[in-house]
PDB file of N, CA, C and O in Angstrom:
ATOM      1  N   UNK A   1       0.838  -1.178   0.000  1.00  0.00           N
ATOM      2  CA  UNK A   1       0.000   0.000   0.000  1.00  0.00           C
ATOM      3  C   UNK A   1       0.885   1.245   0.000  1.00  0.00           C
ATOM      4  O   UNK A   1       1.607   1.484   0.968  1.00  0.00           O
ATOM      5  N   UNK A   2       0.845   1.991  -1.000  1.00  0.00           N
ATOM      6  CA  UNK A   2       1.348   3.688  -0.986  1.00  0.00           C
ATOM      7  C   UNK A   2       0.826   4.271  -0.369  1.00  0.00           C
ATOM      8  O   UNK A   2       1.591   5.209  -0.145  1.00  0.00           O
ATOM      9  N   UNK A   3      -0.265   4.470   0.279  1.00  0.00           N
ATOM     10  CA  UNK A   3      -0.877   5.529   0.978  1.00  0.00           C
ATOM     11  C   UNK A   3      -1.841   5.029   1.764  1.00  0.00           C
ATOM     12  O   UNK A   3      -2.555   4.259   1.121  1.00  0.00           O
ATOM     13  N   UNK A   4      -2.252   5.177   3.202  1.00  0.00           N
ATOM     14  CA  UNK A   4      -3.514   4.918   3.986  1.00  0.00           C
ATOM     15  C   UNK A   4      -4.167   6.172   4.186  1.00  0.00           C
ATOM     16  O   UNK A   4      -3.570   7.162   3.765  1.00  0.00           O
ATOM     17  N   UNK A   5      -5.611   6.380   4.915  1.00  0.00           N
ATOM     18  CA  UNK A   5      -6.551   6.755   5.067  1.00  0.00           C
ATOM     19  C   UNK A   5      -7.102   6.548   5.954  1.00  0.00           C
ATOM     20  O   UNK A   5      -7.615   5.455   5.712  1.00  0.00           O
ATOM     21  N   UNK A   6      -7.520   6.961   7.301  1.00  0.00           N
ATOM     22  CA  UNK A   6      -8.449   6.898   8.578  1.00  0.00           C
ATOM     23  C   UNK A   6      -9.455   7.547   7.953  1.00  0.00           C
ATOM     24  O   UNK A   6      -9.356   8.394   7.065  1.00  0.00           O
ATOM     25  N   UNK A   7     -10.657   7.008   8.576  1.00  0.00           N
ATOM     26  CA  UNK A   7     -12.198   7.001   8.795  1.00  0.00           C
ATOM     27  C   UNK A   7     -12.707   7.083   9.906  1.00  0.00           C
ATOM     28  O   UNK A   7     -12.541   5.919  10.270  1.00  0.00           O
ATOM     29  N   UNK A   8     -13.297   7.665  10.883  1.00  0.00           N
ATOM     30  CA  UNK A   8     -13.097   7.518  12.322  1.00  0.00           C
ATOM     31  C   UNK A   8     -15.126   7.598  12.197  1.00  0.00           C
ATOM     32  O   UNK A   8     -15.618   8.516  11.540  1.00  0.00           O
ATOM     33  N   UNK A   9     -16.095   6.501  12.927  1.00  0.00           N
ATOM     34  CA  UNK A   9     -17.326   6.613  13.093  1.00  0.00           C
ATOM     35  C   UNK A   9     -16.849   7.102  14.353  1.00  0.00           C
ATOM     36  O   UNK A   9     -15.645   7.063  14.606  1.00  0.00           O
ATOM     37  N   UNK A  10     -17.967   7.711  15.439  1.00  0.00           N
ATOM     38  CA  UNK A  10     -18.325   7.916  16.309  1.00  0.00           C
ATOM     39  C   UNK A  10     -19.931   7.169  16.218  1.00  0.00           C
ATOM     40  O   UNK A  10     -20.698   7.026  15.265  1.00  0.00           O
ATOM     41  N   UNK A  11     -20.027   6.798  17.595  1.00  0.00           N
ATOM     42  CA  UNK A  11     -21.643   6.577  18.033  1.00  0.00           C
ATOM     43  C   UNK A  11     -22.004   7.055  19.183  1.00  0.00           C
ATOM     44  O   UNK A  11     -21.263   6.869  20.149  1.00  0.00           O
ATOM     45  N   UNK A  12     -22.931   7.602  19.294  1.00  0.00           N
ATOM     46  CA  UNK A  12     -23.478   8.226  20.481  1.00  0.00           C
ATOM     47  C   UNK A  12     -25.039   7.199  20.824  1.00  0.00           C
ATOM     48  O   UNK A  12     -25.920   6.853  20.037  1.00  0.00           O
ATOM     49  N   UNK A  13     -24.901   6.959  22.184  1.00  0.00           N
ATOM     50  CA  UNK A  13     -26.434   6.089  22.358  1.00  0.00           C
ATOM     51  C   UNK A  13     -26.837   6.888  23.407  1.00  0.00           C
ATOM     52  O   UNK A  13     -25.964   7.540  23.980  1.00  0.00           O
ATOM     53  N   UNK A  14     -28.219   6.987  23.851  1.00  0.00           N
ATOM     54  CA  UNK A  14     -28.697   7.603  24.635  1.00  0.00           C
ATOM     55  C   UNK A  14     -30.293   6.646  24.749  1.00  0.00           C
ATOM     56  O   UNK A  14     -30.699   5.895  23.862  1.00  0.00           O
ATOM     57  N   UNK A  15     -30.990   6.920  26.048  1.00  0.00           N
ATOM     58  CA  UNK A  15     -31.953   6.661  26.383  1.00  0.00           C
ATOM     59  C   UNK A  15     -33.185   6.934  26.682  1.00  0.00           C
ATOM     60  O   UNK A  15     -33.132   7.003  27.910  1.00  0.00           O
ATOM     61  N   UNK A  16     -34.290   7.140  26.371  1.00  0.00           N
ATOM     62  CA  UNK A  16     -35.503   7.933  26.447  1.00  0.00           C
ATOM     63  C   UNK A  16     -36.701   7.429  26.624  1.00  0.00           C
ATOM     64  O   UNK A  16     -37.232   7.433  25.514  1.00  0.00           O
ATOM     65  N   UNK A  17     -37.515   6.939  27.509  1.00  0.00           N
ATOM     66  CA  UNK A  17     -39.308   6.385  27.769  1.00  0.00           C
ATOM     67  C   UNK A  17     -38.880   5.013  27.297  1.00  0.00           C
ATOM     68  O   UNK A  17     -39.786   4.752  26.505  1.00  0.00           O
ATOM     69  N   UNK A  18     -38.077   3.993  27.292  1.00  0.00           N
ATOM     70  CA  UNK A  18     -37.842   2.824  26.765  1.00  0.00           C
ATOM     71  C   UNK A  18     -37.218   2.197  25.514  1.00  0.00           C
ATOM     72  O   UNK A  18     -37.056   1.015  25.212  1.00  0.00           O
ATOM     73  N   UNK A  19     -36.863   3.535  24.762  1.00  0.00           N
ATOM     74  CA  UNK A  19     -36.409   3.534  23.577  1.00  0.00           C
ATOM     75  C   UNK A  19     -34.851   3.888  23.666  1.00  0.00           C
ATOM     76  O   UNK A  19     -34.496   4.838  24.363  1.00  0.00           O
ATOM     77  N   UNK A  20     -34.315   3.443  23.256  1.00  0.00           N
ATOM     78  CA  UNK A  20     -32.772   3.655  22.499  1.00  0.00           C
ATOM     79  C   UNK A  20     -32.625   4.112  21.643  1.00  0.00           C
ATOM     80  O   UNK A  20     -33.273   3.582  20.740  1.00  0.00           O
ATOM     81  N   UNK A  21     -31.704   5.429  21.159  1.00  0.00           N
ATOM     82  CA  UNK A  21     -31.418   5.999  20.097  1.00  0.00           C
ATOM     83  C   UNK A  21     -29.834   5.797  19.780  1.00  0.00           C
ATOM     84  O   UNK A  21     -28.940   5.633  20.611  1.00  0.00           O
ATOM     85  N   UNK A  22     -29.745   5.837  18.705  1.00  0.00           N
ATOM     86  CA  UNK A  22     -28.055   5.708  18.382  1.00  0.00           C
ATOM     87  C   UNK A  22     -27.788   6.976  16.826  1.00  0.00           C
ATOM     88  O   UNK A  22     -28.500   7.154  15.838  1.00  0.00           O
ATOM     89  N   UNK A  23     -26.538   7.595  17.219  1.00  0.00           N
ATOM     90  CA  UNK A  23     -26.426   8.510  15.833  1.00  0.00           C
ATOM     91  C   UNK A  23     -25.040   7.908  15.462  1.00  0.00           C
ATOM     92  O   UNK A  23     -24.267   7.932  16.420  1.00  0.00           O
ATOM     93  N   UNK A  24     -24.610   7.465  14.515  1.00  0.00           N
ATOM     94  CA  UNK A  24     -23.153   7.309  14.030  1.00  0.00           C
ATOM     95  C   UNK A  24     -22.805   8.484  13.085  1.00  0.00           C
ATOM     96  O   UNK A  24     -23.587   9.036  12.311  1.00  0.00           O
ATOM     97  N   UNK A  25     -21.661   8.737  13.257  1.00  0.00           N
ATOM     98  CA  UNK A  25     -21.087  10.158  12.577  1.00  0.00           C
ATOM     99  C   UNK A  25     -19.583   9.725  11.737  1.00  0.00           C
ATOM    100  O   UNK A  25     -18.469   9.497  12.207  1.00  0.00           O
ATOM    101  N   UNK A  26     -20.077   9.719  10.294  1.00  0.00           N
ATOM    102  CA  UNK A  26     -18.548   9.545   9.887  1.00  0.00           C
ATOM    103  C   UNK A  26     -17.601  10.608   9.666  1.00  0.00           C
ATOM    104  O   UNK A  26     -18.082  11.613   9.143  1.00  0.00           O
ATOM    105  N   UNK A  27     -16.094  10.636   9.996  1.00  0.00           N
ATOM    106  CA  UNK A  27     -15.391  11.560   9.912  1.00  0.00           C
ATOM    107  C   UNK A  27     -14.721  11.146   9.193  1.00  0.00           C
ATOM    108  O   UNK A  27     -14.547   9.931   9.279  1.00  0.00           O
ATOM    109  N   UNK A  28     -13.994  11.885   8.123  1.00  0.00           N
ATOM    110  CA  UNK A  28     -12.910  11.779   6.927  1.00  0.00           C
ATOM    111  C   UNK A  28     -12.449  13.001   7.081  1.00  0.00           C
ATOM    112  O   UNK A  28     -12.938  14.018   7.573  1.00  0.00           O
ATOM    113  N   UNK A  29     -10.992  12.649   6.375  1.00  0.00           N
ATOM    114  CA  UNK A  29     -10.394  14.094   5.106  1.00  0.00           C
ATOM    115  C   UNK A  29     -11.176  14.678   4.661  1.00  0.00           C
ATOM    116  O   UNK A  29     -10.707  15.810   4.544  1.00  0.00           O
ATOM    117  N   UNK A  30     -12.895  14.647   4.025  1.00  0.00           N
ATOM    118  CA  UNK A  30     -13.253  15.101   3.592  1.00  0.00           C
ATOM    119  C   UNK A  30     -14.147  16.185   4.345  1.00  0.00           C
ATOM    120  O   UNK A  30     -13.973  17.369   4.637  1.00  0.00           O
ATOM    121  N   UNK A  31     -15.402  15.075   4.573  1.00  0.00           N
ATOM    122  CA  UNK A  31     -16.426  15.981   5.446  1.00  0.00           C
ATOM    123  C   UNK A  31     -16.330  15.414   6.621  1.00  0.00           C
ATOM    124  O   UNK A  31     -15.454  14.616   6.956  1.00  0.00           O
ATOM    125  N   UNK A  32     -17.316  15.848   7.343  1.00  0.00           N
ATOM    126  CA  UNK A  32     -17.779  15.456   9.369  1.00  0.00           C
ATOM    127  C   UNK A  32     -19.408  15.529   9.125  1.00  0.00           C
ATOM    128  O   UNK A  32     -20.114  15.686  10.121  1.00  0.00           O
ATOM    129  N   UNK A  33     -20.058  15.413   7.749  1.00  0.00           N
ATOM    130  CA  UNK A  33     -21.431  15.270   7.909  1.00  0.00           C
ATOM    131  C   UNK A  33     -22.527  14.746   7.491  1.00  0.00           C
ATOM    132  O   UNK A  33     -23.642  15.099   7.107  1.00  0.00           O
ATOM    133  N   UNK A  34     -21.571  13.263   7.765  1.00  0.00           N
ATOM    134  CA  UNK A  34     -22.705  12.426   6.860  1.00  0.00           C
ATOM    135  C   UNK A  34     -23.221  11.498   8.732  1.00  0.00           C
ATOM    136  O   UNK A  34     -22.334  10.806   9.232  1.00  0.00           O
ATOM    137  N   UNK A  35     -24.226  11.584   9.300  1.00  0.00           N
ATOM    138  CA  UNK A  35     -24.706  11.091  10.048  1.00  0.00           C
ATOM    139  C   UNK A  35     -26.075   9.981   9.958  1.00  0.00           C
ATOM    140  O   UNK A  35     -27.166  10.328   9.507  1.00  0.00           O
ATOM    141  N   UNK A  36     -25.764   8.560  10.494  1.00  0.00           N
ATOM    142  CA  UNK A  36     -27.031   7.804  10.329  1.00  0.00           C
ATOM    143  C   UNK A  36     -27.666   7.865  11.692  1.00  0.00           C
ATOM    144  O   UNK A  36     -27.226   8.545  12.618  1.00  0.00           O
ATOM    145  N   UNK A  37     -29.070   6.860  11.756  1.00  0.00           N
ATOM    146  CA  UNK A  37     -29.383   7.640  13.011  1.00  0.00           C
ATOM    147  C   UNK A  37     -30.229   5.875  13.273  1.00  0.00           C
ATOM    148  O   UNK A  37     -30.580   5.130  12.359  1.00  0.00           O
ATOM    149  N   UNK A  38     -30.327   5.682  14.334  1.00  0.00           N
ATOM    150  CA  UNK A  38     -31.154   4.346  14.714  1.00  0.00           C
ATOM    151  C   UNK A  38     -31.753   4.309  15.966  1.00  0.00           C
ATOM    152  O   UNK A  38     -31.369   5.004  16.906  1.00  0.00           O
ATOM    153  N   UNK A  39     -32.851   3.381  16.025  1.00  0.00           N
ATOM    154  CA  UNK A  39     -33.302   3.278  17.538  1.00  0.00           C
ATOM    155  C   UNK A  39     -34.478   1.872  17.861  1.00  0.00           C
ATOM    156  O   UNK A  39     -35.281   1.510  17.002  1.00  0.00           O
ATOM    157  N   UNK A  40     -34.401   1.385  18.887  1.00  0.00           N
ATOM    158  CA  UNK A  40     -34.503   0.431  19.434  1.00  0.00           C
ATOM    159  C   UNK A  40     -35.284   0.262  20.597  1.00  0.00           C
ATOM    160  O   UNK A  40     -34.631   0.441  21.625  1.00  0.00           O
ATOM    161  N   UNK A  41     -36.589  -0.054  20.781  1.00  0.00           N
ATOM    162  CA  UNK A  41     -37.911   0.053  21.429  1.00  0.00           C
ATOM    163  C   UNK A  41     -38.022  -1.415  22.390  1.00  0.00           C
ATOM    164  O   UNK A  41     -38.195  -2.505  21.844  1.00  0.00           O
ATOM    165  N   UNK A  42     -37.882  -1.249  24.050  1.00  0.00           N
ATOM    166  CA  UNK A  42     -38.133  -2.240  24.407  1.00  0.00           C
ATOM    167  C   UNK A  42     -39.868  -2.259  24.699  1.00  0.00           C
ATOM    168  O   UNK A  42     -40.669  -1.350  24.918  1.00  0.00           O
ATOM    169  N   UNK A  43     -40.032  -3.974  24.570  1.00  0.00           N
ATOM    170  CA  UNK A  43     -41.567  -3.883  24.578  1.00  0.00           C
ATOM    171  C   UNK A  43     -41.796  -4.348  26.157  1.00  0.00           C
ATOM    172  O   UNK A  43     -40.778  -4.788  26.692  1.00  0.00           O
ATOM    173  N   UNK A  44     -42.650  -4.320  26.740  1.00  0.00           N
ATOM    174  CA  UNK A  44     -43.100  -4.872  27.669  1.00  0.00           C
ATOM    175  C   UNK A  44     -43.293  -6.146  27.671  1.00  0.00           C
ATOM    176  O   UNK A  44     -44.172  -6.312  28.516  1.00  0.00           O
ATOM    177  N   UNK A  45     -43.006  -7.153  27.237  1.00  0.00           N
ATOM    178  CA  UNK A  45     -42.967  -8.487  28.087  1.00  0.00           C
ATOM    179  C   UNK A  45     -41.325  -8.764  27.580  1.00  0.00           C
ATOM    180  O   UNK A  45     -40.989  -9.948  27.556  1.00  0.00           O
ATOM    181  N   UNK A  46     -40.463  -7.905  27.244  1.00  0.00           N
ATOM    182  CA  UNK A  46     -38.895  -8.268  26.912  1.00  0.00           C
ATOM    183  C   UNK A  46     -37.891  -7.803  28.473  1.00  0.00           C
ATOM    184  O   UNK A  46     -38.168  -6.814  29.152  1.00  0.00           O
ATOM    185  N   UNK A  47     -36.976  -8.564  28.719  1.00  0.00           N
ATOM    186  CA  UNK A  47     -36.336  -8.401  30.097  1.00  0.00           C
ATOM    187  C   UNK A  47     -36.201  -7.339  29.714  1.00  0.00           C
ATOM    188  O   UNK A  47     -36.648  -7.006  28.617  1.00  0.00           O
ATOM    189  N   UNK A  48     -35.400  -6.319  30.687  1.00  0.00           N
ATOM    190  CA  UNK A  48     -34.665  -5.118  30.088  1.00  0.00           C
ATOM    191  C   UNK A  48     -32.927  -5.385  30.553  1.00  0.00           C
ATOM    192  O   UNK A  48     -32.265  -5.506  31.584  1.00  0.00           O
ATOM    193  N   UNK A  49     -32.738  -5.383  29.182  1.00  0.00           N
ATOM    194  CA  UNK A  49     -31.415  -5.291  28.571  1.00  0.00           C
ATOM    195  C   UNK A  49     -30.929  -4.807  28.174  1.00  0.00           C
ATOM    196  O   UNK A  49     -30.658  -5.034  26.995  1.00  0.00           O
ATOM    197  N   UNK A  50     -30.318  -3.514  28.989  1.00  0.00           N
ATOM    198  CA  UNK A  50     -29.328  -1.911  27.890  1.00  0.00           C
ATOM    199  C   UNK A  50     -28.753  -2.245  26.796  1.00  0.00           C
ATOM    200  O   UNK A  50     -28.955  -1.923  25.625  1.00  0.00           O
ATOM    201  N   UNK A  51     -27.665  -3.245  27.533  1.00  0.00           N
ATOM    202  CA  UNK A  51     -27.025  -3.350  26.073  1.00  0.00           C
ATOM    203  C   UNK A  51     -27.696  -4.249  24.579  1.00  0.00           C
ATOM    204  O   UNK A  51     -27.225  -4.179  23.444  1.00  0.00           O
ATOM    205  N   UNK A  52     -28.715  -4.937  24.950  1.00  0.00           N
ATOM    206  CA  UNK A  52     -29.112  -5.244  23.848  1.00  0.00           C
ATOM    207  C   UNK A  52     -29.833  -4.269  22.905  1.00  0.00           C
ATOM    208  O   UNK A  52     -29.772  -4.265  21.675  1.00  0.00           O
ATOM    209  N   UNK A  53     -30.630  -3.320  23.821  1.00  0.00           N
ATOM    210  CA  UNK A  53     -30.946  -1.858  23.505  1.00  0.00           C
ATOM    211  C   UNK A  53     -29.798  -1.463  22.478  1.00  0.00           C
ATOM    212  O   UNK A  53     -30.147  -1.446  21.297  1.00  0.00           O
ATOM    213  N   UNK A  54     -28.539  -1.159  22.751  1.00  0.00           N
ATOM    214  CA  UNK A  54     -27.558  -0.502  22.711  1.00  0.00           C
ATOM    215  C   UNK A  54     -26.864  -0.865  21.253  1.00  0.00           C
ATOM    216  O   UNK A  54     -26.406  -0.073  20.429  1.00  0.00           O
ATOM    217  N   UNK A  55     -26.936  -2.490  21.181  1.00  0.00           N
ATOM    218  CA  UNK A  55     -26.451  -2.983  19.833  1.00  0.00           C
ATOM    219  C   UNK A  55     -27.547  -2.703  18.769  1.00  0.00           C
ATOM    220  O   UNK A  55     -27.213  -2.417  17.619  1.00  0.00           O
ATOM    221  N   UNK A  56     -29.243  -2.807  19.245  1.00  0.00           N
ATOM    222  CA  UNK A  56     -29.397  -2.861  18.284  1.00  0.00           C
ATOM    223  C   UNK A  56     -29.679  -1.455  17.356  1.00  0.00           C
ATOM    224  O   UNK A  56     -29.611  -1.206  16.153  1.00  0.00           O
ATOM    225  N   UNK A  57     -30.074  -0.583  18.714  1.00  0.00           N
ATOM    226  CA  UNK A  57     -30.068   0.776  17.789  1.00  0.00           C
ATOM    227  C   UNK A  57     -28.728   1.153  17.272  1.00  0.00           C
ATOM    228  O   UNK A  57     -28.786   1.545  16.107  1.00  0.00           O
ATOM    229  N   UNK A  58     -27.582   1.151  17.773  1.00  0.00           N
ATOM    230  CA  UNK A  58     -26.249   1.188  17.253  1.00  0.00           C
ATOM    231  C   UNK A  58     -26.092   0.329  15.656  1.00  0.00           C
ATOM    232  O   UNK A  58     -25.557   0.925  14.721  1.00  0.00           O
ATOM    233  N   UNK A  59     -26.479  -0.732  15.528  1.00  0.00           N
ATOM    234  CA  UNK A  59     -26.726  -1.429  14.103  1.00  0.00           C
ATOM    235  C   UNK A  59     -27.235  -0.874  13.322  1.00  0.00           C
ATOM    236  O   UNK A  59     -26.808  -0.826  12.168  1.00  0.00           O
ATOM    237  N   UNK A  60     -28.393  -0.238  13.756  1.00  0.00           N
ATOM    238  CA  UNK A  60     -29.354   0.231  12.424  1.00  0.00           C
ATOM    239  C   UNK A  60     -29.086   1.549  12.587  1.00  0.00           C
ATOM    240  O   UNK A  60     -30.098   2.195  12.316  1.00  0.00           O
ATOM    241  N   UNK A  61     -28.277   2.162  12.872  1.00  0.00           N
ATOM    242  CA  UNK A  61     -27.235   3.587  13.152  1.00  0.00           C
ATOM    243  C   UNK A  61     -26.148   3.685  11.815  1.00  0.00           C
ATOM    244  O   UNK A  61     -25.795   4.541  11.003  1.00  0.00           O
ATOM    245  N   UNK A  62     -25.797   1.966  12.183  1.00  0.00           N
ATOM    246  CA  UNK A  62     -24.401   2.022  11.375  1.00  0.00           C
ATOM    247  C   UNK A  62     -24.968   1.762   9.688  1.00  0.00           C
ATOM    248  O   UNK A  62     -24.555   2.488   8.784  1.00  0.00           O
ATOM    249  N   UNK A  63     -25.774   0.839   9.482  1.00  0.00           N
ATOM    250  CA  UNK A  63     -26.796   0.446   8.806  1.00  0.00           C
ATOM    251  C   UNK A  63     -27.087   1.797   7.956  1.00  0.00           C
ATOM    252  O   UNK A  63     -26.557   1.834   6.845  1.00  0.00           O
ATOM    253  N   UNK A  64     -27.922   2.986   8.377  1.00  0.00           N
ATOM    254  CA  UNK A  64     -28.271   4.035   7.718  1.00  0.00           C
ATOM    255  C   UNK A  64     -27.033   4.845   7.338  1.00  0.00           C
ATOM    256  O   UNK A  64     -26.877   5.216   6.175  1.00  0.00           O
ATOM    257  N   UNK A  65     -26.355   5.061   8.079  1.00  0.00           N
ATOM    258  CA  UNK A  65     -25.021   5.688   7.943  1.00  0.00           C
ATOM    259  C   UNK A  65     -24.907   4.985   6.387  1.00  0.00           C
ATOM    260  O   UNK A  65     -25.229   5.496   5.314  1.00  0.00           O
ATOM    261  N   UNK A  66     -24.378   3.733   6.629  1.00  0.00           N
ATOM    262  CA  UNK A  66     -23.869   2.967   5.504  1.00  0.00           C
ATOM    263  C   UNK A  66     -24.894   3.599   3.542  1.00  0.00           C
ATOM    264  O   UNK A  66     -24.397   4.096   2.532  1.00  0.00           O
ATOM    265  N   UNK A  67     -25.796   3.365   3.743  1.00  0.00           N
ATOM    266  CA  UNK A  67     -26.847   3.736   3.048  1.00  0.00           C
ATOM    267  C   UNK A  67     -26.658   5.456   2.789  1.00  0.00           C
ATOM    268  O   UNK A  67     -26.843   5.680   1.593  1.00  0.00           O
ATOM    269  N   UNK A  68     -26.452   6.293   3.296  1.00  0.00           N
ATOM    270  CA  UNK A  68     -26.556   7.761   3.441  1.00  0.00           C
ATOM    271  C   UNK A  68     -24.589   7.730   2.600  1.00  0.00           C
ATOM    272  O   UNK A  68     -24.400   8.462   1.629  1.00  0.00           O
ATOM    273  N   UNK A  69     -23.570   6.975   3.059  1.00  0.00           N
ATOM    274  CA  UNK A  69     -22.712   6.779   2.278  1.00  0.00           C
ATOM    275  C   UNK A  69     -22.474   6.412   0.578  1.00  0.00           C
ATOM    276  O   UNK A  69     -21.699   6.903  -0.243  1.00  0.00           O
ATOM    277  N   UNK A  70     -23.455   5.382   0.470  1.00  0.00           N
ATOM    278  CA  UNK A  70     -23.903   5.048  -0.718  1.00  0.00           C
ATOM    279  C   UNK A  70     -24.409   6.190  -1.614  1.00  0.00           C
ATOM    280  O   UNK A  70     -24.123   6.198  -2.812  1.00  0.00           O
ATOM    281  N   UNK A  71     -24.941   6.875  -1.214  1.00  0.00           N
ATOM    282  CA  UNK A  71     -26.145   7.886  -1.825  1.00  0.00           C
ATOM    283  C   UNK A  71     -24.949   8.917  -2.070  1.00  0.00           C
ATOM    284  O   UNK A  71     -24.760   9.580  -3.090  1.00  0.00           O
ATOM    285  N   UNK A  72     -24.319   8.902  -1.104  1.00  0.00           N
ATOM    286  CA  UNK A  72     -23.344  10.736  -1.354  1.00  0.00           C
ATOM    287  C   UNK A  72     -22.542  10.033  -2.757  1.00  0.00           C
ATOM    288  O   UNK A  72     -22.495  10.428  -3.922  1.00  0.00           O
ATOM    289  N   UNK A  73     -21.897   8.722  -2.030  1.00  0.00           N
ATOM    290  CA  UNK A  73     -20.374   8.120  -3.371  1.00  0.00           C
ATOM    291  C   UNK A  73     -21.993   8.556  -4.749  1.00  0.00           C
ATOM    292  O   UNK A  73     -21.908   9.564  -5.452  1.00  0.00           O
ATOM    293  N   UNK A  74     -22.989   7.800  -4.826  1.00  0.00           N
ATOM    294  CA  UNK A  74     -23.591   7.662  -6.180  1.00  0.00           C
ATOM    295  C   UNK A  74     -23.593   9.404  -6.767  1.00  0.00           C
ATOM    296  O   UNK A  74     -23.253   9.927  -7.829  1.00  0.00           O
ATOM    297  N   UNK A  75     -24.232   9.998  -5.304  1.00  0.00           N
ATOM    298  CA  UNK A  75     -24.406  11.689  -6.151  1.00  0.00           C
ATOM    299  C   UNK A  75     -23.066  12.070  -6.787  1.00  0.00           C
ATOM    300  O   UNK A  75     -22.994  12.666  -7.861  1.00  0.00           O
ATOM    301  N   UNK A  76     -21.943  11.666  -6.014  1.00  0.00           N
ATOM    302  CA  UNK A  76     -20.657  12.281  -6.664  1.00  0.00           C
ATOM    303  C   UNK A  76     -20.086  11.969  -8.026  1.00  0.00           C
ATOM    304  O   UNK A  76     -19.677  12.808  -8.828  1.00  0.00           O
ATOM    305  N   UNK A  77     -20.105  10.797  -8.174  1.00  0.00           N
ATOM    306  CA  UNK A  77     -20.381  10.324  -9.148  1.00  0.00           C
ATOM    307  C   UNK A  77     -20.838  10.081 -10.090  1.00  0.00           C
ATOM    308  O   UNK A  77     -20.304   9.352 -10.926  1.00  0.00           O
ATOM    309  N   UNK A  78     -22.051  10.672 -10.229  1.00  0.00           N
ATOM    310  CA  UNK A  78     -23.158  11.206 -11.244  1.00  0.00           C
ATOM    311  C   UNK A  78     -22.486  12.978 -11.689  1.00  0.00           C
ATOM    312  O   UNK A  78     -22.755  13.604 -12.714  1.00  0.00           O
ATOM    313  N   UNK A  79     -21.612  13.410 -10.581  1.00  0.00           N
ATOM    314  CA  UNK A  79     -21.379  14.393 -10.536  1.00  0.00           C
ATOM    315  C   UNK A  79     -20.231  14.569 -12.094  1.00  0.00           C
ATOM    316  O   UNK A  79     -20.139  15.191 -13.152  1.00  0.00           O
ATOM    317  N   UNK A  80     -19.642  13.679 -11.387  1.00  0.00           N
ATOM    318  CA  UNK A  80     -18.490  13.425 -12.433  1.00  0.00           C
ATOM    319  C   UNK A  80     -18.355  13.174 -13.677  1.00  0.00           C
ATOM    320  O   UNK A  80     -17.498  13.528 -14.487  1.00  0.00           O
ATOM    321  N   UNK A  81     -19.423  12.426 -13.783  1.00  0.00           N
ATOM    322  CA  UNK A  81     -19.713  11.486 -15.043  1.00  0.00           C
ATOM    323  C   UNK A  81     -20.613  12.282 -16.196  1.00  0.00           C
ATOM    324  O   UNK A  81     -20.409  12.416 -17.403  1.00  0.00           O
ATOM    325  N   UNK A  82     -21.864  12.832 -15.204  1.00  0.00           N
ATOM    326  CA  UNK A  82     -22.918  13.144 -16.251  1.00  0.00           C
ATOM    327  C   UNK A  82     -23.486  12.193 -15.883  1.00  0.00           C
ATOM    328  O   UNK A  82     -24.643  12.567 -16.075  1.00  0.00           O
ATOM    329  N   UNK A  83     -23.598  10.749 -15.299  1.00  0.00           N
ATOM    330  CA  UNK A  83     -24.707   9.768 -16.091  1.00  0.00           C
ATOM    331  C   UNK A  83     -25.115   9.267 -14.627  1.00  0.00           C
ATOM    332  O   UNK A  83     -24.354   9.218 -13.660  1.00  0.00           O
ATOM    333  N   UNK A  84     -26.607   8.867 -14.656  1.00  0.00           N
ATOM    334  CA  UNK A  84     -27.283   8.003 -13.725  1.00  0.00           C
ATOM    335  C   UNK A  84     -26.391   7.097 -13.378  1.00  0.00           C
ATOM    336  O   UNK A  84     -25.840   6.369 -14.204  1.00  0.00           O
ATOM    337  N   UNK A  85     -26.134   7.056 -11.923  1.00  0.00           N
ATOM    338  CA  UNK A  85     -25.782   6.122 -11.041  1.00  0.00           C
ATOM    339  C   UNK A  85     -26.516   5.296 -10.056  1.00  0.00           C
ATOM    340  O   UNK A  85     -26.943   5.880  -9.060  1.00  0.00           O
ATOM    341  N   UNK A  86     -26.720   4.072 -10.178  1.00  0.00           N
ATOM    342  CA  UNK A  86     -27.140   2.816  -8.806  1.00  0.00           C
ATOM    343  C   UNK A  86     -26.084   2.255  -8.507  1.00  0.00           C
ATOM    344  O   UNK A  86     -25.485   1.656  -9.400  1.00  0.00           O
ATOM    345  N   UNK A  87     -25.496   2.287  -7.035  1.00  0.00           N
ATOM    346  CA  UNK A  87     -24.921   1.835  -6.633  1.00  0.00           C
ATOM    347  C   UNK A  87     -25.671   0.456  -5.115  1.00  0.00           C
ATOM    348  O   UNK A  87     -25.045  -0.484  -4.625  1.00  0.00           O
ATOM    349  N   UNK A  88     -26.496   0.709  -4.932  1.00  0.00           N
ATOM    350  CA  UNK A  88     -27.372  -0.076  -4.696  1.00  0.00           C
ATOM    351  C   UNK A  88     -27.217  -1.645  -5.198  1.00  0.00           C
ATOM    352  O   UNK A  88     -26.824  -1.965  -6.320  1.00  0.00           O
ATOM    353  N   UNK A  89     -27.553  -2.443  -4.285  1.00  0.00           N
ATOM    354  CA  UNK A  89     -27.126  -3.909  -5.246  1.00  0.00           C
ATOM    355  C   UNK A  89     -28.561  -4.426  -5.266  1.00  0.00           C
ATOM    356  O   UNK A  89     -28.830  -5.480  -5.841  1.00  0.00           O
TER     357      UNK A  89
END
């Protein structure tokens, strides 16, 4: 490899009326503002389990993030090109 690159997510979880929220924030060289966002609802007959709280809104955090990544690479790229992009599988 000639050259590396850090990517640094952050996740923030927090707690509210039974629900779990999670925001992941990717940081690059480039921008600091592509943020996904997730959250995770315990029901009443489920034990209560933070951290299961914790993974799963954190997943579907990282999950949207991932998706909101997709969308910027396709816009840029369309940018470049001129032509309709799916990057979507």
């Amino acid at each position: 490899m000639t050259a590396m690159k850090r990517w640094n997510v952050e996740i923030l979880i927090g707690e509210v009326d039974n629900r779990t929220y999670a925001e992941a924030q990717l940081y690059d060289e480039i921008r600091d503002d592509l943020v996904g966002t997730g959250q995770a609802r315990l029901r009443p007959q489920e034990p209560d389990i933070p951290e299961i709280g914790d993974e799963i809104a954190a997943a579907r955090a990282l999950s949207d993030l991932g998706h909101r990544l997709l969308a910027t690479a396709a816009g840029d790229l369309e940018e470049a090109t001129h032509d309709h992009v799916s990057l979507e599988r």
